[in-house]
Every structure is written in C-alpha cells, then in structure tokens.
C-alpha positions as CSV (number, residue, x, y, z in Angstrom):
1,X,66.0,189.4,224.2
2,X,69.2,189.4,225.8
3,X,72.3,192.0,226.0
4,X,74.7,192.6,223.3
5,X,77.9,190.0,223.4
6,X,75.4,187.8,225.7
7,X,77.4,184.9,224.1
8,X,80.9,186.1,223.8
9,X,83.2,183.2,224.1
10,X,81.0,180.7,223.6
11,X,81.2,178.1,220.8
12,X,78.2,176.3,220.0
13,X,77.4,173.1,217.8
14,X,73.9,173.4,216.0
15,X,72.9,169.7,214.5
16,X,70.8,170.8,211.3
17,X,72.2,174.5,211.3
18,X,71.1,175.1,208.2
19,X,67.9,175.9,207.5
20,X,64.6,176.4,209.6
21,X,64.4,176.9,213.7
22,X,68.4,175.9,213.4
23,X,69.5,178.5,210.8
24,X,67.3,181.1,213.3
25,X,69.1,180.1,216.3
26,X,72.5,180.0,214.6
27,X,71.7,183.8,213.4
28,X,71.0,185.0,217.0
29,X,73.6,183.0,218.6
30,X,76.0,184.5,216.2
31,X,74.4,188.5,217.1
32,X,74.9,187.8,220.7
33,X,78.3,187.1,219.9
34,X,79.1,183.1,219.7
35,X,80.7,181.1,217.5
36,X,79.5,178.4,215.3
37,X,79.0,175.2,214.1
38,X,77.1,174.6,211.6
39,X,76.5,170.8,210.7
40,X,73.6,168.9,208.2
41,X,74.3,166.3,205.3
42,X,74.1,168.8,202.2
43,X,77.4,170.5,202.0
44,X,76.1,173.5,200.0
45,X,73.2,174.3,202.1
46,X,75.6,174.8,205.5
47,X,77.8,176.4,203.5
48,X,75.2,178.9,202.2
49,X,74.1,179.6,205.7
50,X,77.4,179.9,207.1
51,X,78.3,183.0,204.7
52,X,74.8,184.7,205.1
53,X,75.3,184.4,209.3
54,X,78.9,185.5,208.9
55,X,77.6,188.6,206.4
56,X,74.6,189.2,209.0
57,X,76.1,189.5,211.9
58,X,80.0,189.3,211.9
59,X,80.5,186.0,214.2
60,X,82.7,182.8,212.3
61,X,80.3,180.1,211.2
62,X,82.6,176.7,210.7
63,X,80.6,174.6,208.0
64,X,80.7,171.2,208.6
65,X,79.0,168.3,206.7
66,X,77.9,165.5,207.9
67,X,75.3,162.7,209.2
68,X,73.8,162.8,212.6
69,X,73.3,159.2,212.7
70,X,77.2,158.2,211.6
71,X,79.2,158.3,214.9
72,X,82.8,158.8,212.5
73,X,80.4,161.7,210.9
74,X,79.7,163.5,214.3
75,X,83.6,163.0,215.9
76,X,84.5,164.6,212.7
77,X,82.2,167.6,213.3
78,X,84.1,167.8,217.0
79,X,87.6,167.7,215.7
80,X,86.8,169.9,213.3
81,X,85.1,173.1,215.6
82,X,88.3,172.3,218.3
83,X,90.8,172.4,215.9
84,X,89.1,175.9,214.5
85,X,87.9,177.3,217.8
86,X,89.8,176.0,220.5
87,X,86.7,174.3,222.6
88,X,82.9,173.5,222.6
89,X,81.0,175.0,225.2
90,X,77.1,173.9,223.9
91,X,75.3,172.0,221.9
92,X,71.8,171.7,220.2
93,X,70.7,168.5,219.4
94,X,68.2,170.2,216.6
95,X,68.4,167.8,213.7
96,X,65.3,165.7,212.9
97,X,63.2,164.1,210.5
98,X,59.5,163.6,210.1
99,X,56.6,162.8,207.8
100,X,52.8,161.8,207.8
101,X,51.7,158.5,207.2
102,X,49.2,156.1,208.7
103,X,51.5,153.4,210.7
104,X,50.1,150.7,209.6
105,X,51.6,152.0,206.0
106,X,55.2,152.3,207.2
107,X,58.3,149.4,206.9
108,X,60.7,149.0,209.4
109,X,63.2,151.3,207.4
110,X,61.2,154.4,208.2
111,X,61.0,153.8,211.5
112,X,64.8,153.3,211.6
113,X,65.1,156.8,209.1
114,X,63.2,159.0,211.9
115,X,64.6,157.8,214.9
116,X,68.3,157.5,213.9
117,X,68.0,161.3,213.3
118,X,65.7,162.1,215.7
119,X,67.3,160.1,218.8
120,X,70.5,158.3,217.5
121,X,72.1,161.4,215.9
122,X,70.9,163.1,219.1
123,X,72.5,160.3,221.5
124,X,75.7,160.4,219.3
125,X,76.1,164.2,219.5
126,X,75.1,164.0,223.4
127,X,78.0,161.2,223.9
128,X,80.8,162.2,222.0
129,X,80.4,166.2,222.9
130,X,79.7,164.9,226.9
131,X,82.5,163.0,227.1
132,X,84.9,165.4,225.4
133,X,83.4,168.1,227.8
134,X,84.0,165.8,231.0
135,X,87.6,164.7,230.2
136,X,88.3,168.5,229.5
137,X,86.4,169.6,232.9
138,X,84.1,172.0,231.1
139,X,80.9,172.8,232.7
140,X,78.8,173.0,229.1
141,X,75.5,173.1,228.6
142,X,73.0,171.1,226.0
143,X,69.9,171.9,224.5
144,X,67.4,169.7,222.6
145,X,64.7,170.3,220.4
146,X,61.6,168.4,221.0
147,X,57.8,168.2,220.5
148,X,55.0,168.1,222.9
149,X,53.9,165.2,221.9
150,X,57.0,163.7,223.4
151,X,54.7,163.3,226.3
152,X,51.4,162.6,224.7
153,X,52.5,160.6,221.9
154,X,50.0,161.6,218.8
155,X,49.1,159.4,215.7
156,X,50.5,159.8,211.7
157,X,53.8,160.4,213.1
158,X,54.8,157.5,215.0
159,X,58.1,157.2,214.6
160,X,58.9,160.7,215.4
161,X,57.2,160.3,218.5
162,X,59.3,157.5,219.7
163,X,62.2,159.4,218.9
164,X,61.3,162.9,220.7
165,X,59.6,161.0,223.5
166,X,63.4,159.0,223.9
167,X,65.0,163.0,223.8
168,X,63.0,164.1,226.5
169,X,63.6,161.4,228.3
170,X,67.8,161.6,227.6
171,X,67.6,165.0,228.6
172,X,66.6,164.7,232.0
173,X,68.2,161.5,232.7
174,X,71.8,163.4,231.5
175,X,70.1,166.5,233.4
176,X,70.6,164.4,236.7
177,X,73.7,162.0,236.4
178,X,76.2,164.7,234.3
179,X,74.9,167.7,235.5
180,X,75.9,166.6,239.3
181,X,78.7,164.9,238.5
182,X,80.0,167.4,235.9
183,X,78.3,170.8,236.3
184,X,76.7,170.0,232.6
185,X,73.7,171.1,232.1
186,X,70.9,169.4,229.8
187,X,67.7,171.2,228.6
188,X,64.8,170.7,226.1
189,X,62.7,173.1,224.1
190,X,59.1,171.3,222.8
191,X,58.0,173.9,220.2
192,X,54.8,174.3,218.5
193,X,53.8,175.2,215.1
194,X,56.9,177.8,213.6
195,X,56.5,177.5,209.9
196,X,59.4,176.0,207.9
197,X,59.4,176.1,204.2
198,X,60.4,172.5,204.0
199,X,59.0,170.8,207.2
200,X,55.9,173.0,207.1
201,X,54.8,171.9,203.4
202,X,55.9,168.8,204.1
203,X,53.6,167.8,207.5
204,X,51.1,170.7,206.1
205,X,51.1,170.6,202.3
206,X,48.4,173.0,200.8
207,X,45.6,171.1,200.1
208,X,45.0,170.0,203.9
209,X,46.6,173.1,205.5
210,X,42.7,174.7,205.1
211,X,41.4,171.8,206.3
212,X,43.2,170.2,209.2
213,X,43.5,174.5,210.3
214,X,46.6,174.2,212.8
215,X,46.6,177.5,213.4
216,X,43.2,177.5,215.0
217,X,44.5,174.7,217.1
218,X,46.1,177.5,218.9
219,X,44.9,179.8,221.3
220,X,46.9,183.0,220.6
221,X,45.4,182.1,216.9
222,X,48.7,182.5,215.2
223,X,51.8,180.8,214.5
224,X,55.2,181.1,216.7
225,X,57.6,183.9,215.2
226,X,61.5,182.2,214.6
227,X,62.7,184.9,216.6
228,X,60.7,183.8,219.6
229,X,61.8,180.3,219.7
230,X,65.8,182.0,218.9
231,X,65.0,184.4,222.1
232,X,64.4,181.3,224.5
233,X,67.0,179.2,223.2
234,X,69.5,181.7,223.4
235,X,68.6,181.9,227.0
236,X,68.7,178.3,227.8
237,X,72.3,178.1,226.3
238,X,73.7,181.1,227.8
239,X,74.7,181.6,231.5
240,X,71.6,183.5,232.5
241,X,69.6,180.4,232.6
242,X,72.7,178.5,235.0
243,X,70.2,177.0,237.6
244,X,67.7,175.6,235.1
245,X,68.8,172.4,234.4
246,X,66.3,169.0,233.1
247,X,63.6,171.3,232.0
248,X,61.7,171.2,229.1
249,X,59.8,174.5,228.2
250,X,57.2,174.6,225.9
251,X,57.1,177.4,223.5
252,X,53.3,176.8,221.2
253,X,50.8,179.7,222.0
254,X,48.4,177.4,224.3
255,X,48.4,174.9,221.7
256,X,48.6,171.1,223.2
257,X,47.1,172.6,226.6
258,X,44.1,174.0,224.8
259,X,43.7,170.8,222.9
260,X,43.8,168.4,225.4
261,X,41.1,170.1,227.6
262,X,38.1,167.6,227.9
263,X,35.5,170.8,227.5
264,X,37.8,172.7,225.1
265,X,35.9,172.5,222.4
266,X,33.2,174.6,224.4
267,X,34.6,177.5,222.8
268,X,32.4,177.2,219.8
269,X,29.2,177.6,222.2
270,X,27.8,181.2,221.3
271,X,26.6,183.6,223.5
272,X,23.3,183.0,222.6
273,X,23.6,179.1,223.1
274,X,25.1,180.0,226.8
275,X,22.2,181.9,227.5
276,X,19.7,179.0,226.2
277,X,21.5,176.7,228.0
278,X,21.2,178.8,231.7
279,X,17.4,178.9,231.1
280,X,17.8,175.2,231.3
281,X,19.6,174.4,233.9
282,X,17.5,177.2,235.4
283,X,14.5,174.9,235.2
C-alpha cells in the first residue's frame, strides 16, 4: 500500500508480535523499513518470528519476552528497544485473549485472564510508552486493536467485550488529552474475521465453523486477507495518516453493519417471493 522505506526511522513496539494479525503487521512494518519490537510470553515463538522478519525483509526485529499484564514485564520491554534502538516512536497495543463460553459458566479468574490482557496489558503499555514519549518530547503515535463489538457488546465472549469496549474508550480519551497536550496521537483498528490458526480454531473450532457460517455473516462473502488489515495499520502508524487522531476504523467486509440491519435478513427473499409479495401489496 504505501512507498518503499514509508517507515524508515521509525521504531515500533508490537504487543503479541508473534504470531497472527501481529506477526503480519510486524512483517510489513519491517518491508517499509521500521524497526522492531517484538514482545509475547513464549520466548521461542518471538524469537522464531524475529529471525523469519529479519530473513524476509532485512529490518532488526528485537525479541523480547514478556507479560502484558506485569508492569516490571512491560518497562523491561521499553528499556530493552531504547537501549537497542535509541527511541520508540509507536506502539500497538495488539495483544489479547479470548474464548467462548456461556457467562454464567465463567469464575471470576477468567474475567480477570481476558481483561488484564485485553485492557490492563493495553493500559500498562499505553502508560509507561506515553510517559516515556512525553518526558522525551516525542510526538508518537499508538495504535490499538479492537473489535466491533466494542461498541455493541455481543454474548459468549463477555469478558473480552469489556476489555475492547475499555480500549476503545482509552483510545479516544488519550486521543483528546495527550494528543493536545503532547502531539501523540492515539488510534484504533476494530477488525473483523482474519483467520488465525490459533484464535481462529479456537473461537471457530471445526465442528461449529459449518454451522454458526461466519463467513456468510459477511457481505463481501469472504474473510479479510492479513495483508489488508497490515496495509491500514501501516498507514495509521506512519506519518501519512498525521491528522487522524481518536479514530477507530473498521476493517470487516460489511460484516457488523450487515448484521445489525433490522430487515437484513431480507436477503434470503427470492426473486420469485419479491414478486409474490408486489402482487400483494398490489391488492
């Protein structure tokens, strides 16, 4: 999507780099010419991905373990892409956890599990990077994943809706106070179905993937492409998106529009049926 060395100069932290919609940003960040930052709990997974973005495209990928939700864990992760790189100039806030279960079958320690990923490991990241960038007086620029149902909340995952729904509303609360006080920008991405081989099987496993159909929840009638989602981040994180700031784009194919339509459903009336039903209403 965008220019060759797009990214040159920038260094960018990616909370759960290393596999997924994080491991595909990282890769594009790293052809347009960043730096990175790689950061998730399993050592050898970051590690893993860091050599095959380095191989791919030629950009240094720092690998650094660590848990979202341990503040020692995330000023760690800071020290540690300064003292390699110099400076941080973005962020995205991309690790998260989720699974499917009525909520009436949940304890109090799953709820904690999701949301200190989802929004505490996104609040620690947000703080300790924001205030290194304002005592430094550098203008960066942050970028969330989160989920349309941020806004519409959605049953069987709970939890993870309190979390993304708490994201969306950090990033345009941060959007307002830093990014006129500081020039730091704060941006969200809600994405839609983009198969993942462990988040996909886990929130779609096989049996119910024919059944509960989510790809003909969308209108396109497909499922989003990594590279996509990677083309619109890359753009939110890079200076060519400088006056968008507490936005939150949605990238699904039509998908929560076209299921929260009252009459939606309408689009299983044939032709035939349509024509029955003018007759009527002819009468």
């Amino acid at each position: 999507m965008l220019r060759d060395g797009a990214l040159d100069g920038k260094v960018i932290i990616i909370t759960g780099g290393g596999t997924g919609l994080g491991k595909s940003m990282a890769t594009y960040f790293g052809q347009l010419g960043a730096k990175l930052v790689i950061t998730s709990r399993r050592e050898e997974v970051i590690s893993k991905t860091a050599k095959e973005i380095e191989d791919a495209t030629g950009t240094e990928v720092l690998a650094v373990p660590g848990d979202v939700r341990k503040i020692e864990d995330v000023q760690h992760t800071l020290a540690e892409a300064i003292a390699r790189f110099g400076h941080v100039d973005g962020l995205v806030n991309n690790a998260a956890g989720n699974f499917i279960s009525p909520t009436e079958r949940l304890s109090h320690r799953a709820f904690e599990s999701v949301i200190g990923i989802v929004l505490n490991g996104t609040i620690n990241y947000s703080l300790e990077v924001g205030k290194y960038w304002i005592e430094n007086k550098i203008k960066g620029t942050m970028l969330n994943i989160v989920t349309t149902y941020a806004w519409t909340g959605t049953g069987y995952t709970v939890p993870s809706a309190c979390g993304k729904a708490g994201v969306l509303a950090l990033t345009r609360s941060l959007a307002v106070e830093w990014g006129d006080k500081y020039g730091i920008r704060a941006n969200a991405i809600a994405p839609g179905p983009f198969p993942t081989k462990g988040a996909w099987d886990r929130l779609f496993p096989e049996p119910l993937r024919e059944k509960l159909d989510p790809i003909g929840r969308v209108p396109l009638h497909r499922v989003g492409d990594h590279q996509e989602l990677a083309n619109l981040a890359a753009y939110l994180i890079s200076d060519y998106s400088a006056y968008v700031n507490g936005e939150v784009i949605t990238i699904d194919g039509g998908e929560w529009l076209g299921n929260a339509g009252q009459f939606t459903p309408f689009k299983h009336v044939t032709e035939e049926m349509w024509d029955l039903w003018a007759k009527m209403r002819g009468k």
